[in-house]
C-alpha positions in Angstrom: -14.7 5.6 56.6 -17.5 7.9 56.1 -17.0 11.3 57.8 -20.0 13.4 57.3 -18.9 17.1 58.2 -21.4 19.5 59.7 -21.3 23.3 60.6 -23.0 24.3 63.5 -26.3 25.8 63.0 -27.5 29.7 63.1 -25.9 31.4 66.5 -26.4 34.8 68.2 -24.7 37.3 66.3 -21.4 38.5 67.9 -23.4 41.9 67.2 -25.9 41.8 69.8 -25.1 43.3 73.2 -26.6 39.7 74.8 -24.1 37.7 72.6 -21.5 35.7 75.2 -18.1 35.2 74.6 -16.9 33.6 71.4 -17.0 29.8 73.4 -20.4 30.2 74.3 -22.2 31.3 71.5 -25.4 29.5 71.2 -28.0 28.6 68.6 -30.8 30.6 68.2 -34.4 30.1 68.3 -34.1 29.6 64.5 -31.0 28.2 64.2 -32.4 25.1 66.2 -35.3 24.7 64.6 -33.8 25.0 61.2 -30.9 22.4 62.3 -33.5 20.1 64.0 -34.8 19.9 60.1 -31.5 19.5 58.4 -30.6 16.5 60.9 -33.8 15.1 60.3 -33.2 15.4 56.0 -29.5 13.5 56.6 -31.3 10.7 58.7 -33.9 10.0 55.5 -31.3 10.0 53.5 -30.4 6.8 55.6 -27.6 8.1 57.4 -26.3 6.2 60.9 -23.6 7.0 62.9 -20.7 5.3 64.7 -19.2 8.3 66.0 -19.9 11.9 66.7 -17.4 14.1 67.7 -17.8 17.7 68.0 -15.7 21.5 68.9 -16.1 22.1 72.4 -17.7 25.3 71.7 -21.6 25.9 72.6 -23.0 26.0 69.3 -21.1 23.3 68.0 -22.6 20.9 70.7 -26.2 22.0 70.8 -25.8 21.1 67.0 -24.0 17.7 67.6 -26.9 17.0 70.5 -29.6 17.9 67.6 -28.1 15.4 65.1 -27.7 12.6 67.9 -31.5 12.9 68.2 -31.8 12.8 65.0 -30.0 9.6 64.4 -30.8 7.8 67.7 -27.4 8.3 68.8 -26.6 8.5 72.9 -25.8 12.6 73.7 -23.7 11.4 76.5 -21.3 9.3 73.8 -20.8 12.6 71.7 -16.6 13.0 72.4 -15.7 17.4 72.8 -12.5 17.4 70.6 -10.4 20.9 70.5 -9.1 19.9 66.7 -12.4 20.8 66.0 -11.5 24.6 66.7 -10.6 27.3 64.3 -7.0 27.3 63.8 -6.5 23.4 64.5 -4.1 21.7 62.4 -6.4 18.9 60.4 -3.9 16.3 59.5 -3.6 16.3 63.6 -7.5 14.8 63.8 -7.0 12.6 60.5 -4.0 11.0 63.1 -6.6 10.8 65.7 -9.5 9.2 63.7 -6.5 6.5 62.7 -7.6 5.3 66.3 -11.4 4.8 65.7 -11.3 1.4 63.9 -14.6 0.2 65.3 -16.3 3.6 63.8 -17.3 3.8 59.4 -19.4 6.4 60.1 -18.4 9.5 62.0 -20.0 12.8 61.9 -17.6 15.9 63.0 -19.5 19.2 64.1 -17.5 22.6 64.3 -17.3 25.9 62.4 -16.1 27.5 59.5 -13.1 28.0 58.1 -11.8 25.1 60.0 -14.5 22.7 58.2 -13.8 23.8 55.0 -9.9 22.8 55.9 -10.6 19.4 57.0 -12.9 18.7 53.5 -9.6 20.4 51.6 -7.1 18.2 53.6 -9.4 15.1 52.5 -9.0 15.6 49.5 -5.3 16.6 48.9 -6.1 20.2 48.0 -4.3 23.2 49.7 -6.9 25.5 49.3 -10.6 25.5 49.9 -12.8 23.8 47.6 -16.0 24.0 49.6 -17.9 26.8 51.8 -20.1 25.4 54.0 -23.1 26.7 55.1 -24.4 27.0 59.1 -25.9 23.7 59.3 -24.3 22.9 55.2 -23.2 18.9 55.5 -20.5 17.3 53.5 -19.9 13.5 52.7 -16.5 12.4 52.3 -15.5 9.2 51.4 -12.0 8.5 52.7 -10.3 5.3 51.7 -7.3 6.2 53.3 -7.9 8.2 57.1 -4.1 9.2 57.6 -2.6 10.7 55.6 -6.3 11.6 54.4 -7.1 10.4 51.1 -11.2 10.8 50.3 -13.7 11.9 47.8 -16.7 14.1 48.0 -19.5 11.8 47.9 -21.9 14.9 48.0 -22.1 18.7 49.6 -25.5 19.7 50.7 -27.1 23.2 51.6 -29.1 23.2 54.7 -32.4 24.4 52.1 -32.2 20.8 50.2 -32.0 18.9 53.6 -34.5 20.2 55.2 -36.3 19.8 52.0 -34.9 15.8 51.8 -36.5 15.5 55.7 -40.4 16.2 55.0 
């Protein structure tokens, strides 16, 4: 399986007196633009998907909903998955994605920390060996899904994929 990991993309800042609560933090006017570019730099690198599945959190979607444009993939198909939320325990979704034997290509959106864990638990480390950025995608190989055993194909700043996508 290929599992393409994806932060979500630049959201208010908690900061601002308009920002929502925590849930329904959204993109911002640049943070959808410069996502809109970064999906479009992973589909010309030839990228497809199977299956996207996404935190349930605002940001998270409007992200996952720019990459399904992106890659021609139906919004209405993208699965909301809470192991996708800070704090989630990742071997719990490597267990789940055991179930997805029809998908070899599955993009997961959520946030940081929690990404970084999933990329660690791929590939057997205990600690973080990656820190993505908003809209930063990771490639992992996994030849095993449960227990996880993958490689890092490749780990991409949003900067050389929106470069990649013109």
């Amino acid at each position: 399986m290929q599992l393409y990991i994806v932060r979500h993309g630049i959201a208010i800042d908690r900061e601002d007196p308009k920002c929502p609560a925590e849930a329904e933090r959204y993109l911002t006017e640049e943070g959808v633009e410069k996502t809109k570019q970064v999906a479009k730099g992973v589909a010309a690198l030839g990228a497809t998907a199977d299956l996207l599945i996404t935190s349930p959190y605002v940001r998270a979607v409007q992200t996952a909903e720019i990459f399904a444009d992106a890659l021609d993939y139906a919004r209405q198909k993208i699965r909301r998955n809470e192991m996708l939320l800070p704090g989630s325990e990742p071997t719990l979704l490597f267990r789940e994605l055991t179930r997805e034997k029809q998908a070899s290509t599955v993009f997961l959106f959520g946030h940081a920390p929690q990404l970084d864990d999933i990329i660690a638990t791929a590939l057997g480390s205990k600690k973080h060996l990656t820190a993505l950025k908003k809209a930063g995608v990771a490639l992992i190989e996994l030849k095993r899904i449960s227990p996880p055993l993958g490689v890092l194909a490749w780990l991409a700043t949003p900067k050389m994929l929106r470069r990649a996508g013109k």
